[in-house]
N, C-alpha and C positions, 0 to 999 in steps of 0.2 A: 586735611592740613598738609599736605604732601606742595610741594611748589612742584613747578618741572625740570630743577634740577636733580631731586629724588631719582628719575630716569638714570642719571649720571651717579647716583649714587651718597648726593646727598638730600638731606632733610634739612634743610636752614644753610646756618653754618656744618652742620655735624654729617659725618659718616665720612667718605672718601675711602683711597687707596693709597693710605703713607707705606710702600712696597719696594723694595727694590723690582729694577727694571726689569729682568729675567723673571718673577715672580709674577710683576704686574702682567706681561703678556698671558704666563698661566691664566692668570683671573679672567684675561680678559677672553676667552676661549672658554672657559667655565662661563661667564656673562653671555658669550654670545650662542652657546647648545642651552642653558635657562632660557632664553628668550625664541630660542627655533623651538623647543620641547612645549614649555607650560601649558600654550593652550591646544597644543597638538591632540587632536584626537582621541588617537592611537593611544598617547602616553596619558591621556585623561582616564580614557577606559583602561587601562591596567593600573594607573593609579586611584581610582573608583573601587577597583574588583578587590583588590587589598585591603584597603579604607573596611570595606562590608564585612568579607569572607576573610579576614585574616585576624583584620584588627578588631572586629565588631561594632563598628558605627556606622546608624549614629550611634550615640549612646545619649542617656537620658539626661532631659533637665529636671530633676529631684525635687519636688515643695518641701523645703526641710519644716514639717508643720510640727514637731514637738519643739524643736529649737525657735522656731517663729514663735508659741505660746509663751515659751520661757523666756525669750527676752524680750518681748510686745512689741508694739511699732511696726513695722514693716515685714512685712513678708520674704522670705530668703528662699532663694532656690540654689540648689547646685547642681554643675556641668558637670556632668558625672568625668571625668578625663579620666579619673580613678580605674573604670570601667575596662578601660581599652587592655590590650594583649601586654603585657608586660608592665603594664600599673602607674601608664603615666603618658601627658602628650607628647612625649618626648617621639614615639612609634612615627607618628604623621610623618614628620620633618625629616626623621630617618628613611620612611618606605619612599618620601619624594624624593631626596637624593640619593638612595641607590638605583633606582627605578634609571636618574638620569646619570649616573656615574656607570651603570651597566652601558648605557648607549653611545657614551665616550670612552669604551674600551679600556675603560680603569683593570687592573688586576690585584689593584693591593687599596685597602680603609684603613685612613687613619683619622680618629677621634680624639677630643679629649671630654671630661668629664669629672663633677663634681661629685656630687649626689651618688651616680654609678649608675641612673635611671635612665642617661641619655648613650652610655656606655654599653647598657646591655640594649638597649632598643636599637643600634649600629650594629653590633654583635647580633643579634637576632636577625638583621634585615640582609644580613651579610649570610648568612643561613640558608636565608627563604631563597635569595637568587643564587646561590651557590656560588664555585669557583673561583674565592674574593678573599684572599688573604687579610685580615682586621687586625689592626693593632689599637689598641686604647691606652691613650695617657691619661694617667690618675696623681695626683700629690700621693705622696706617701702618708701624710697624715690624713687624706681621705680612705686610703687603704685600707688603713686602719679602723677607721667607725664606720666603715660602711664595707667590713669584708663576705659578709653576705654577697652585698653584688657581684663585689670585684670573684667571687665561687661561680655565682652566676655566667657573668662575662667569659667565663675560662672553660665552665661546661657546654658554654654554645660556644665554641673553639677560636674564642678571642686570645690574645696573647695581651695580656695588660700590664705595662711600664710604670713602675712607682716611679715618681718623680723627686729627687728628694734634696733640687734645689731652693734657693729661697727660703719661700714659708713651706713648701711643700702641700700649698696645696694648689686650687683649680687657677689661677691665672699662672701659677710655675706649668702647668697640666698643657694649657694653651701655648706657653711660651715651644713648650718639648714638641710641640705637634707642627707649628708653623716652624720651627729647626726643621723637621720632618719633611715637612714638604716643600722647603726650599732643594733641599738634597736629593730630595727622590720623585719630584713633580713629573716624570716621563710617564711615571707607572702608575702614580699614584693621586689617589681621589680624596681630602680632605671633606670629612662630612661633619661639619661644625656643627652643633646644635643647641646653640644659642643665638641670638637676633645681633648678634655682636660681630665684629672681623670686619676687613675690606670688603667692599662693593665686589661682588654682588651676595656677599653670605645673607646680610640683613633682608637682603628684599627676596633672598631662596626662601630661607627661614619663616618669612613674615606670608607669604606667599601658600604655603605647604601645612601654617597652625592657621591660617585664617578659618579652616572650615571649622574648628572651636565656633566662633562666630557666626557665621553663615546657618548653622544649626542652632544655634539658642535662639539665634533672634528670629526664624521660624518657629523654632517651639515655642516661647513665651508668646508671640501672638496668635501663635493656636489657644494656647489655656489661657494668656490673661484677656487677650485684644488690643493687648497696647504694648508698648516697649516698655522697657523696664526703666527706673529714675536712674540707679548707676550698675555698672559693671566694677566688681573689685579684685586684684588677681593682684599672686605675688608679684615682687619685679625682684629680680637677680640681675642674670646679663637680658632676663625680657622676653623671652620667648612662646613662655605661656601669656602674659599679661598682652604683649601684641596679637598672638592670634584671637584671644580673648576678646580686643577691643574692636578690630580690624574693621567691622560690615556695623560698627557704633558709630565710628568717627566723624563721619557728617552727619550723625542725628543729636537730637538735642536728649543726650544722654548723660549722663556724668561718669565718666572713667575714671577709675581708683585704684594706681599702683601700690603696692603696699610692702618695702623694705626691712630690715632688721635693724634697726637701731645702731648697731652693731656695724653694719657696713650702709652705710645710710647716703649710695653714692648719687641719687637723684635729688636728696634732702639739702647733701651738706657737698658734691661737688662742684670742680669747675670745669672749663673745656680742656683740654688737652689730648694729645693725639695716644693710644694705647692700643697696643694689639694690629696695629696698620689703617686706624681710623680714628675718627675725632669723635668726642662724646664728654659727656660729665665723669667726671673722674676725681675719686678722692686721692690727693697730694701727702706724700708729705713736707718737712718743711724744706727738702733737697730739691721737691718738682720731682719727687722720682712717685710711682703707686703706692698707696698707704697699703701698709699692712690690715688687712681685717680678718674678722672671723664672726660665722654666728653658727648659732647649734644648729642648723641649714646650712646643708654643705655645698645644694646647689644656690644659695643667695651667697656666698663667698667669695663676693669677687669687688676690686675697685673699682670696676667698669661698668658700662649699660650701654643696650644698644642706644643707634643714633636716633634713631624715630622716636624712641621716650624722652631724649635727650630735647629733641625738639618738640614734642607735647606738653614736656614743662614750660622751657621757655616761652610757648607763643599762649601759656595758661589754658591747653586743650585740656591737657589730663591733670588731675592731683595724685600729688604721692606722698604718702603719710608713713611714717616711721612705726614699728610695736616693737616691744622687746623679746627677750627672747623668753623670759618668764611668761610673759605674756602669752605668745604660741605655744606655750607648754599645755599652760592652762587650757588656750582654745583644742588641743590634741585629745585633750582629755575629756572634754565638754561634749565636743560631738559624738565621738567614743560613744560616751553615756547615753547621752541625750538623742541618738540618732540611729547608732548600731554602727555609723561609719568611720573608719580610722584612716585620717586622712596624712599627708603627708606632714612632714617639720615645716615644708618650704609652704604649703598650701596652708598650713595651719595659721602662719601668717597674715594670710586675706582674711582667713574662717576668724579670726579675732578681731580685726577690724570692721568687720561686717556685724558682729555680733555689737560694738559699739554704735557703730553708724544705724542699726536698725531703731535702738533704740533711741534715737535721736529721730526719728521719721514718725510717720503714722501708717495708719493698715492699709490706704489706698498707695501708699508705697509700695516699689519692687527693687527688692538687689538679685539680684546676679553674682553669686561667686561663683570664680572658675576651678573647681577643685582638681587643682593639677595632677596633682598621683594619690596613691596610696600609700601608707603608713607601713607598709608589712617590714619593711628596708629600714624603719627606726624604733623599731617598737624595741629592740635591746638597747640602743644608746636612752632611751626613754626609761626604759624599767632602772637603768644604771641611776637619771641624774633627779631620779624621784625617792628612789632606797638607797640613796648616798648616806 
């Protein structure tokens, strides 16, 4: 679904570089070592050797067969992302821009981060290559329900900035970082890790989670022989849900984003330019970003990247809304039903999928991409169940 404008950086109408000009050449120097790097060899095989021996994938696609029994109809599987070094896919997209921020002489990571899953997997990758000073911006109110990570972050020797404009939370987080690297772009390597930002972050991002994809859809036609009916993955600013979808998109598969009610910005937005790029974007009645929130700190955002933004429009992908009760419930379900505690943000698919199977039959197949692990909300969860 990609035109060939995509190459330039957009999908349809959406993505672009709304930047100032000193910023925009940045980008465009970051666009042109992505495009000398990606399929370089060299940087394939150390980006391979990390993938294996670091992060430990692949990782499995799971027959969730007691959850399948218990809700009937279709068979479910999950992508284990849970699996990986740090508890979520966030690692990928992190090991592939340091790998390529190490070969552009970067000295200093700067991040932002919702959840604190994509905070410490930057802080980790910052680690592994050494001699990389990391800063990560966090909202202050994500600081707070997620200070676990932000402990995390700080013992693998990140330095993490509450942010505590705004709402305080991840698009204030994003706002602090692109401040950041307008100011200090000489030295400094912006490792965004969400499918969101000016050209070229979506198509690094989209690039770096594809192999999410690339391995399901070899695993499921190892064990089923066939592809699967749909692929379903949260969608926040997109990150998991596109690498998710990425090696479906030309197959006659059905892809299923799946939002919080709560910030419902593929459901219920319009275009509008945010963050230095065009995409759906919930408003308020000013035209300025709606405020939102869901008990998913990393789906917290107005925005979405531009390739989902363009999946809706041209009706490639569906994205359906669950609440937050709702993923509470599914957190809890597989929990039981599975022995796996999956993430808030992930819980979101893991509930719609549990709907949609039952609307199917057994020669059905879903695909959820189970983004991270649970271990980062299991106390905001004990809190909003013994309230």
């Amino acid at each position: 679904m990609e035109n060939s404008a995509a190459e330039k950086g957009f999908y349809g109408e959406f993505g672009g570089s709304f930047v100032p000009e000193d910023l925009k050449s940045v980008l465009g120097i970051l666009d042109e070592n992505f495009e000398k790097y990606k399929d370089d060899p060299e940087f394939k095989e150390e980006f391979n050797y990390y993938m294996k021996e670091y992060i430990g994938r692949e990782n499995p696609l799971t027959f969730a067969e007691n959850l399948t029994k218990q809700v009937g109809g279709a068979k479910i599987y999950l992508k284990r992302e849970d699996l990986n070094h740090t508890g979520a896919h966030k690692i990928n997209n992190a090991i592939g821009q340091i790998l390529l921020a190490k070969r552009m002489g970067a000295t200093r990571i700067i991040a932002e981060t919702g959840a604190g899953q994509h905070g410490v997997a930057t802080a980790t990758a910052c680690a592994i290559v050494g001699g990389m000073k990391c800063i990560i911006y966090m909202g202050k109110h994500d600081t707070e329900r997620q200070a676990l990570n932000v402990f995390r972050m700080q013992l693998l020797g990140a330095e993490v900035v509450a942010v505590d404009k705004g709402q305080a939370r991840l698009k204030d987080a994003v706002d602090a970082a692109l401040s950041d690297l307008v100011e200090n772009y000489e030295n400094t390597f912006y490792l965004l890790g969400s499918a969101v930002g000016p050209h070229p972050f979506p198509s690094m991002v989209k690039h770096f989670q594809s192999i999410i994809s690339e391995e399901s859809k070899r695993q499921i036609l190892e064990k089923e022989g066939k592809l699967p009916t749909a692929i379903v993955a949260c969608a926040g600013g997109g990150s998991n849900a596109i690498g998710a979808f990425a090696h479906y998109i030309e197959e006659d598969v059905r892809l299923i984003g799946v939002e919080p009610e709560e910030a419902a910005t593929l459901t219920k937005g319009v275009p509008a330019v945010i963050h230095g790029f065009k995409c759906l974007t919930l408003l308020d009645e000013k035209g300025e970003p709606q405020p939102t929130f869901s008990i998913a700190a990393g789906l917290d955002y107005p925005g979405v990247g531009p390739e989902h933004s363009h999946l809706k429009t041209t009706n490639r992908a569906e994205y359906v809304t669950v609440s937050g009760q709702e993923a509470l419930e599914a957190f809890q379900t597989l929990s039981k039903v599975e022995g796996i505690i999956p993430a808030l943000e992930s819980s979101h698919a893991v509930a719609h999928a549990i709907k949609l199977a039952s609307q199917l039959d057994k020669n059905d197949i879903i695909i959820v991409n189970l983004s991270g692990r649970g271990d980062k909300d299991v106390e905001q969860v004990y809190k909003m169940i013994n309230k």
